[in-house]
Wavefront OBJ file of the C-alpha trace (Angstrom):
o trace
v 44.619 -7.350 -15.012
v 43.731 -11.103 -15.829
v 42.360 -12.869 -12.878
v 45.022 -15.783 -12.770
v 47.351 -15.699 -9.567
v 50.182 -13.444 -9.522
v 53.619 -12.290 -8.276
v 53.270 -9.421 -5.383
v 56.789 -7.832 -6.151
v 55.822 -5.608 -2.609
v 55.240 -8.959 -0.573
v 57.081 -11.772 -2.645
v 53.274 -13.701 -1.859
v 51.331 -15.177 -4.481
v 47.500 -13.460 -4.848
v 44.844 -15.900 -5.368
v 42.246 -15.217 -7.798
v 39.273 -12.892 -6.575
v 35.865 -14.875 -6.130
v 33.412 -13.610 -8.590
v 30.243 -11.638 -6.435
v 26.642 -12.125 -7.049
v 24.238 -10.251 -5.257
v 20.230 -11.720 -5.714
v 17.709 -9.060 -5.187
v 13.975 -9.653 -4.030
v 11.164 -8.138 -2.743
v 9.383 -9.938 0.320
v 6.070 -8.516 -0.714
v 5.060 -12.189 -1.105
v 7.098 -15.592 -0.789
v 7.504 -15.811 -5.094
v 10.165 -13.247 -5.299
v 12.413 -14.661 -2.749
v 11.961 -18.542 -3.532
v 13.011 -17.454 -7.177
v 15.721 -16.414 -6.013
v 16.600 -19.179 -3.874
v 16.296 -21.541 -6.590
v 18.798 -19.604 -8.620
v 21.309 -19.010 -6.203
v 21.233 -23.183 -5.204
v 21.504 -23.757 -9.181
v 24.500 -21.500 -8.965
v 26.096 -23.082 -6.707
v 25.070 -26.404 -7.809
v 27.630 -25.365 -10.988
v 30.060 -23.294 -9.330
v 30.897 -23.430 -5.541
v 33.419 -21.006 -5.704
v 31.476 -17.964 -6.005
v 30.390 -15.080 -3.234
v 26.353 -15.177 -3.378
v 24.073 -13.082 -1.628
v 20.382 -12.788 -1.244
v 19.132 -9.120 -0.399
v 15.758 -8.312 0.610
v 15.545 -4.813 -1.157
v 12.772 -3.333 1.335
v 14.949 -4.210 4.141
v 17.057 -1.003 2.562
v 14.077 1.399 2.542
v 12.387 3.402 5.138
v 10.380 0.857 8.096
v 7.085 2.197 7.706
v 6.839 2.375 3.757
v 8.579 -1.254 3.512
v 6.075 -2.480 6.154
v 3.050 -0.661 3.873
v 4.925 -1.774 0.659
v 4.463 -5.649 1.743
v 1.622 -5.783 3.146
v -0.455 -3.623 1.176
v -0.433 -5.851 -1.962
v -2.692 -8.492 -0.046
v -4.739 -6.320 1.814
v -6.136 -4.352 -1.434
v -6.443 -7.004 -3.923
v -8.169 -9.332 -1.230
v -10.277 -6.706 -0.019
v -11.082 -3.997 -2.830
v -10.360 -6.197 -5.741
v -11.912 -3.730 -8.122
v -9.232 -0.569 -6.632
v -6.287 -3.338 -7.478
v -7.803 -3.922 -10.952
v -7.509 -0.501 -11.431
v -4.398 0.615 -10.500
v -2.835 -2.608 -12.234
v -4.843 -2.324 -15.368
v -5.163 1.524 -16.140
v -1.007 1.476 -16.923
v -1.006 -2.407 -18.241
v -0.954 -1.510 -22.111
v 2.036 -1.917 -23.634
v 1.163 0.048 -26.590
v 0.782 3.381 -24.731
v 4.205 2.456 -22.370
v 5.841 5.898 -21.414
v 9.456 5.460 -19.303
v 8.701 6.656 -15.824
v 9.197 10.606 -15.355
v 11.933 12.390 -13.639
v 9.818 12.896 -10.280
v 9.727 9.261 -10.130
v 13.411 8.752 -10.530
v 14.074 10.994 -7.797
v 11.961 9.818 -5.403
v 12.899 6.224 -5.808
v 16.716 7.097 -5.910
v 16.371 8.878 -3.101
v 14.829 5.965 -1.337
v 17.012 3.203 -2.760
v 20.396 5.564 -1.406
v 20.898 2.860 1.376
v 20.889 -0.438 -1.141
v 22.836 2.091 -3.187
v 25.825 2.187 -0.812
v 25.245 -1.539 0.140
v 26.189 -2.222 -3.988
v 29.328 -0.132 -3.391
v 30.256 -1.840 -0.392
v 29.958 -5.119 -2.125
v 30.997 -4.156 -6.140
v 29.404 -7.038 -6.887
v 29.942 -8.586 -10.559
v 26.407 -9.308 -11.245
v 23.066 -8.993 -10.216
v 20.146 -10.715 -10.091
v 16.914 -9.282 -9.494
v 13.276 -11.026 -9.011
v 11.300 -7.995 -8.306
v 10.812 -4.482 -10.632
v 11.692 -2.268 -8.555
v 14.740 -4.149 -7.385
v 15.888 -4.338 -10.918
v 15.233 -0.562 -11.390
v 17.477 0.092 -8.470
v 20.278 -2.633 -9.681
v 20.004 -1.004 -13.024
v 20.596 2.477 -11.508
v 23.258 1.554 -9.297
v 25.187 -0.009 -12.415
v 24.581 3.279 -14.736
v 26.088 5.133 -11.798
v 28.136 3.728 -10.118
v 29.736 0.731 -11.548
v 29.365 0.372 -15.052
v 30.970 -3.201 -15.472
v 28.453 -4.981 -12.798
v 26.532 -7.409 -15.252
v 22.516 -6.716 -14.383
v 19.647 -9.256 -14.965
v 16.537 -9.507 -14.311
v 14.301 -12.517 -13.953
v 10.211 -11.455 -14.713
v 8.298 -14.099 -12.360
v 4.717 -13.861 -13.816
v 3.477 -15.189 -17.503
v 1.735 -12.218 -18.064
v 3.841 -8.784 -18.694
v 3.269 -5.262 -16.930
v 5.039 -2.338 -18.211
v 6.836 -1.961 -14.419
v 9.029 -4.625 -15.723
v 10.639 -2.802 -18.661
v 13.406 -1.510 -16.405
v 16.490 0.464 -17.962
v 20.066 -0.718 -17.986
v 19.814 -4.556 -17.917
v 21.963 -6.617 -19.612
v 19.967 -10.299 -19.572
v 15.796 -10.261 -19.031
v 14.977 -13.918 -18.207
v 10.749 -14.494 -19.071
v 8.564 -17.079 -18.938
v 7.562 -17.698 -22.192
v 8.421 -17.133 -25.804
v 5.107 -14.594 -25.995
v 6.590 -12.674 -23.251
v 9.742 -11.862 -25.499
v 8.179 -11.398 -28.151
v 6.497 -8.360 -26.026
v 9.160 -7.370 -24.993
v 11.698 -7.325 -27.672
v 9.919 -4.181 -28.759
v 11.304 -2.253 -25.881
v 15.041 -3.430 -26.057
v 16.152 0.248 -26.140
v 14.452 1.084 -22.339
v 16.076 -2.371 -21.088
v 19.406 -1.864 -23.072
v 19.478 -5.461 -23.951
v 18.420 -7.482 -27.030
v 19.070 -10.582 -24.966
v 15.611 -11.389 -23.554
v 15.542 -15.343 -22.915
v 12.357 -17.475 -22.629
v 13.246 -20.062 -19.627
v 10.483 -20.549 -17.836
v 10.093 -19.433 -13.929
v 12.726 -20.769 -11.375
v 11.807 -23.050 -8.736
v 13.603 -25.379 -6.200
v 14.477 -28.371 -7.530
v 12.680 -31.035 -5.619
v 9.730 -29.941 -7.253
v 10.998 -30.998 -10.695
v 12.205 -34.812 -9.218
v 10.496 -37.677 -10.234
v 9.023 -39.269 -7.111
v 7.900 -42.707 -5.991
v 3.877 -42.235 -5.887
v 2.334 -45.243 -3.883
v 5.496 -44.915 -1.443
v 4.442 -41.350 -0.757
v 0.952 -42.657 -0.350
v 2.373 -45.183 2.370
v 4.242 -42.235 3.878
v 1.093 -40.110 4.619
v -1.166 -42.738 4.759
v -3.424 -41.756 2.393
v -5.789 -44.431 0.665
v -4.501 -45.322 -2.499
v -8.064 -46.207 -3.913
v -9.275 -42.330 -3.792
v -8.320 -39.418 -5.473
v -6.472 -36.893 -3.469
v -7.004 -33.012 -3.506
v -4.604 -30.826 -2.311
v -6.069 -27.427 -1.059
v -3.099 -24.492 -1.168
v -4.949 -22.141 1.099
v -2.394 -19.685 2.187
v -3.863 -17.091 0.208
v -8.052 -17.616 0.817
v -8.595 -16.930 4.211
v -10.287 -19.114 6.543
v -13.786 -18.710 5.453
v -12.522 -19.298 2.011
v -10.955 -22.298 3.077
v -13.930 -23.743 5.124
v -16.586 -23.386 2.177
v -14.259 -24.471 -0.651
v -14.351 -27.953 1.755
v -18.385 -27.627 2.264
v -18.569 -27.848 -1.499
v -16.090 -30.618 -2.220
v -18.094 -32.858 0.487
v -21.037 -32.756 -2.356
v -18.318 -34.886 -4.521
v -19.328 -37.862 -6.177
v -15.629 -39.048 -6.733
v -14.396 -40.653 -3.412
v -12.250 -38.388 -2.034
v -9.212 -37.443 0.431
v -7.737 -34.053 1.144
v -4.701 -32.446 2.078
v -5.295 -28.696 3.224
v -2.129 -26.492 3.175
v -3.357 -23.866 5.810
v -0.443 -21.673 6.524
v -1.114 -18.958 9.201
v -5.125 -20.506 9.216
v -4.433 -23.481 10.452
v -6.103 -24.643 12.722
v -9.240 -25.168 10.183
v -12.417 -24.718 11.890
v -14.061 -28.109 13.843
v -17.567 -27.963 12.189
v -16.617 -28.482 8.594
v -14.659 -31.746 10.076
v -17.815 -33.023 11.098
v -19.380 -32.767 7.357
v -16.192 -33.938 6.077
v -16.638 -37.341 7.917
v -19.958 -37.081 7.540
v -19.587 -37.706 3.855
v -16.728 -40.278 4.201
v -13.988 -37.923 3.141
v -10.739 -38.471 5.048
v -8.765 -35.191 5.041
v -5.072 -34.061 6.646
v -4.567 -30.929 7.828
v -1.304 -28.444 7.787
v 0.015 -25.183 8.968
v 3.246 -24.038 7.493
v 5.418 -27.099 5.900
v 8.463 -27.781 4.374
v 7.518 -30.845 2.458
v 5.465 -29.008 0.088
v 7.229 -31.294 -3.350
v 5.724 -34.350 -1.559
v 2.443 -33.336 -1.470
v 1.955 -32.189 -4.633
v 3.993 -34.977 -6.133
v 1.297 -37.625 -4.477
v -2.284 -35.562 -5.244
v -4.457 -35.683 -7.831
v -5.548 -31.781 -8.047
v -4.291 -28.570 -6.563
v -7.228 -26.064 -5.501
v -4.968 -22.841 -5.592
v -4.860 -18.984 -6.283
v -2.744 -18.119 -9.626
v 0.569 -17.031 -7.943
v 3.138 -17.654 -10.474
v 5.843 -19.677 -8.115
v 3.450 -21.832 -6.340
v 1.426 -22.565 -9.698
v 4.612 -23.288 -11.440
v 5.697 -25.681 -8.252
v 2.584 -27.486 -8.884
v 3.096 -27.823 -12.584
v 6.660 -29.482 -12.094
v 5.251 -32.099 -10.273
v 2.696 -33.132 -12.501
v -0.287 -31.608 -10.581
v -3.326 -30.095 -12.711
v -4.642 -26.717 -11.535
v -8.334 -26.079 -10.155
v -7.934 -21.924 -9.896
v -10.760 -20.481 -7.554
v -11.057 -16.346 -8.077
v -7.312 -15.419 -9.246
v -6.725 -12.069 -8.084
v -7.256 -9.249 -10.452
v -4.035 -8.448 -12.821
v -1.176 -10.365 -12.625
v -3.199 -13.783 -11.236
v -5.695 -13.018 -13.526
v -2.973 -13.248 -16.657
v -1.547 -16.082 -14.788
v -4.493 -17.965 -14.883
v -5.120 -17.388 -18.834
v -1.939 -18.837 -19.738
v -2.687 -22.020 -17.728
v -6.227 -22.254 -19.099
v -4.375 -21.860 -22.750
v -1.753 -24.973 -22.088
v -4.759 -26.663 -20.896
v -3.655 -27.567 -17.375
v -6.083 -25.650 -15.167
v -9.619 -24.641 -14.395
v -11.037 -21.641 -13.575
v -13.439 -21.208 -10.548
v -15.973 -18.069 -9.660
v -18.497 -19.701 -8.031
v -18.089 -22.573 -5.240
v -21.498 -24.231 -6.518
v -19.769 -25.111 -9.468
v -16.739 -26.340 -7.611
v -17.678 -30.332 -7.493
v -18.597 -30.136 -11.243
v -14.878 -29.218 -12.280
v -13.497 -31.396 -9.786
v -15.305 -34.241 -11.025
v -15.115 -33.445 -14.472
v -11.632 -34.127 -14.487
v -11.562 -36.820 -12.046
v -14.036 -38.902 -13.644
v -12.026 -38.647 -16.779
v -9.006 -40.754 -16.351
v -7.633 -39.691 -19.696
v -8.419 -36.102 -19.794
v -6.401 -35.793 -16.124
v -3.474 -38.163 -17.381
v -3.248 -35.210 -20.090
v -3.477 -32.482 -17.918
v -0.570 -33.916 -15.799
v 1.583 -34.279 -19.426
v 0.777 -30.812 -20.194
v 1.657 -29.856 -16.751
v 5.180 -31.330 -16.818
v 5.456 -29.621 -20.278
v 4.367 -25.852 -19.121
v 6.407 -25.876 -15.952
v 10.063 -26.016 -18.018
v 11.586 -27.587 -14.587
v 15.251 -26.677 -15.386
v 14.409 -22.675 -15.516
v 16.564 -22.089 -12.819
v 19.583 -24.290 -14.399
v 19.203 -22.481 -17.449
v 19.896 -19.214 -15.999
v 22.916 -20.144 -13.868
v 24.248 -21.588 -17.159
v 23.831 -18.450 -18.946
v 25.078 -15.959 -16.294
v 27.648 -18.233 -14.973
v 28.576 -18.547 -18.536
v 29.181 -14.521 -19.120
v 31.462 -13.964 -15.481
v 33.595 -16.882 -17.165
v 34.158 -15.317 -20.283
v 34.500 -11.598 -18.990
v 37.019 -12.746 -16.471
v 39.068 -14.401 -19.483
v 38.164 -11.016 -21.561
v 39.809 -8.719 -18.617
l 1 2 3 4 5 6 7 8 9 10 11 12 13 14 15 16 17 18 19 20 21 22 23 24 25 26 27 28 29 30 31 32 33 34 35 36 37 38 39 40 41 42 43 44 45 46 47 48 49 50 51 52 53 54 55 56 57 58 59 60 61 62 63 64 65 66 67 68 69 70 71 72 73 74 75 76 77 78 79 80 81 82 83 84 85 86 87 88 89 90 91 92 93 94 95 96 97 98 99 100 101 102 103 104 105 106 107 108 109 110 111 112 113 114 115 116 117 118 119 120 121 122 123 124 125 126 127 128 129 130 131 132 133 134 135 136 137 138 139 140 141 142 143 144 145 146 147 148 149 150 151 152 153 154 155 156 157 158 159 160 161 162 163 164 165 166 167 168 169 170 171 172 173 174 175 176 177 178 179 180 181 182 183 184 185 186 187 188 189 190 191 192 193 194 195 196 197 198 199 200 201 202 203 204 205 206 207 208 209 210 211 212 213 214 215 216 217 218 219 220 221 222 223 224 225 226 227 228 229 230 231 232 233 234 235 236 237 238 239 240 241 242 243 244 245 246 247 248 249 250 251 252 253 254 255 256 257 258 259 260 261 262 263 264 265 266 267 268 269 270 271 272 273 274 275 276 277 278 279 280 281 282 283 284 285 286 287 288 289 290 291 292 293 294 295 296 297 298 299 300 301 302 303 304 305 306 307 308 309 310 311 312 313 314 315 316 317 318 319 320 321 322 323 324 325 326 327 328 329 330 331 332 333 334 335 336 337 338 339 340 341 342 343 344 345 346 347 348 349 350 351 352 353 354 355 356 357 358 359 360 361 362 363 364 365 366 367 368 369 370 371 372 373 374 375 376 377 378 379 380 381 382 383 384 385 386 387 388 389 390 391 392 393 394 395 396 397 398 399 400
């Protein structure tokens, strides 16, 4: 039955048309998964207020202890046994030997996914949109069992592609770049979609906006006669953070910095005093929610190779200094960057003030880097996928 108000011949009342259902899938192992999914759901709604849209944290549906190990034990290996995460990330990475997962795996994951599994029935929603693999195994399960009409997408947030992203029974694969079709298109049987759509990775929208520089400079009261670094160090660790300052005092650029410290903050007295030592004015932050400023007024981002945050910096125009991307997924991250020619890579701290410099000292070469930033980032990602998806409820509501 079309979806147009009709005639109750029980009641005499008029029925109103049925709000279309979305239900976003994530993983919190990590902030990317959710924030992509935040900036597709305010895109949405941006184009279409009248729709039902829910966000769904997928481990919230499995069993405490193995969601609690699930999030936390991404960060914990590749931070502290690099080498056992390069493993178990590389040793299935190879697309030419890709095998579809075996039976015992289905089971077990079914059987842990039965709770989402009933949530999806309660809901029946029309589509679903999924940021993490295994949530877009389990939406692509629940839709060859259960409800067979519930449109399933899945949106890969990384630039490089792992073979736990080739997920069965998807009907629109949104990827970062044309290369990552391209790798993909060969497995359009195991998805069960040909339509595999290079967009870019979805962030918030402020980070795309065009902001006014030297007012944001008035704003924080930075000086606007130094270059500013921005120090994203969420992911390092303290004593990351505290030598990856030693080593920018040595700069020969003058310098101010903004350190992003999340759940380190406070940074550590001592390297203040060798910060003011060597004139360098700093700010420091814990958590924030003016991130898009920040980046929008710097000069460089020192930063891991998360895909989301890396992305966020691009929009705004910010050129990448990358210090020891974690091994697999950062790792791939950070050779697509290097490629496009808006990043550096960084092993060894010693060499820190010679990149930083490099660039800074070269008003040109950064002015490029912050062209080819804009460029990489494709800041309407998340536009581009409401359009498409809002674009298929419309015209399977006018086909039913």
């Amino acid at each position: 039955m079309a979806d147009g108000a009709n005639n109750d011949p029980d009641s005499g009342a008029i029925r109103q048309p049925q709000r279309k259902k979305i239900v976003l899938l994530y993983a919190s192992a990590g902030a990317g998964h959710r924030s992509a999914c935040e900036a597709v759901r305010q895109a949405i709604l941006d184009k279409e207020s009248d729709i039902d849209l829910k966000m769904v944290d997928i481990l919230g549906y499995l069993p405490k202890l193995f969601s609690q190990l699930y999030a936390g034990g991404y960060l914990t290996v590749v931070s502290r046994y690099p080498m056992l995460w390069y493993f178990m990330y590389e040793s299935g990475s190879d697309l030419a030997h890709y095998k579809p997962n075996g039976i015992w795996y289905r089971m077990l994951w079914q059987s842990l996914f039965q709770p989402l599994f009933n949530y999806l029935k309660h809901e029946k929603p029309d589509l679903i949109i999924s940021s993490h693999f295994h949530a877009s195994w389990a939406a692509g399960l629940y839709k060859s069992l259960h409800n067979p009409y519930c449109i399933t997408s899945t949106i890969v947030t990384d630039y490089g592609l792992h073979p736990v992203w080739i997920t069965p029974s998807q009907d629109y694969v949104f990827v970062a770049t044309e290369q990552l079709r391209s790798e993909l298109m060969p497995f359009c049987k195991y998805l069960g979609t040909e339509n595999i759509i290079p967009v870019g990775i979805p962030i918030k929208s402020q980070f795309g906006q065009q902001k006014d520089r030297a007012a944001l400079r008035t704003k924080f009261k930075l000086d606007p006669e130094r270059r500013t670094i921005l120090i994203l160090g969420g992911m390092f660790g303290s004593q990351n953070i505290r030598e990856i300052l030693f080593w920018l005092s040595e700069s020969a650029v003058p310098l101010q910095i903004i350190v992003v410290a999340g759940k380190h903050y406070p940074i550590m007295e001592n390297i203040k005093e060798k910060l003011v030592a060597n004139n360098i004015k700093y700010q420091f932050y814990g958590y924030i929610d003016f991130m898009d400023e920040l980046m929008a007024v710097s000069d460089l981002a020192v930063t891991k190779a998360g895909a989301l945050t890396t992305t966020e910096c691009l929009a705004s125009g910010l050129p990448l200094v990358i210090y020891r991307p974690y091994p697999g997924q950062e790792v791939r991250n950070c050779d697509y960057f290097l490629e496009q020619g808006v990043a550096v890579r960084v092993d060894q701290l010693s060499g820190l003030c010679h990149k930083v410099d490099s660039i800074l000292l070269d008003p040109r070469r950064l002015q490029n880097m912050r062209q080819k930033a804009i460029e990489a980032a494709r800041i309407n990602s998340a536009s581009k996928i409401a359009e498409n998806l809002i674009g298929v409820l419309v015209s399977e509501s006018t086909a039913s």
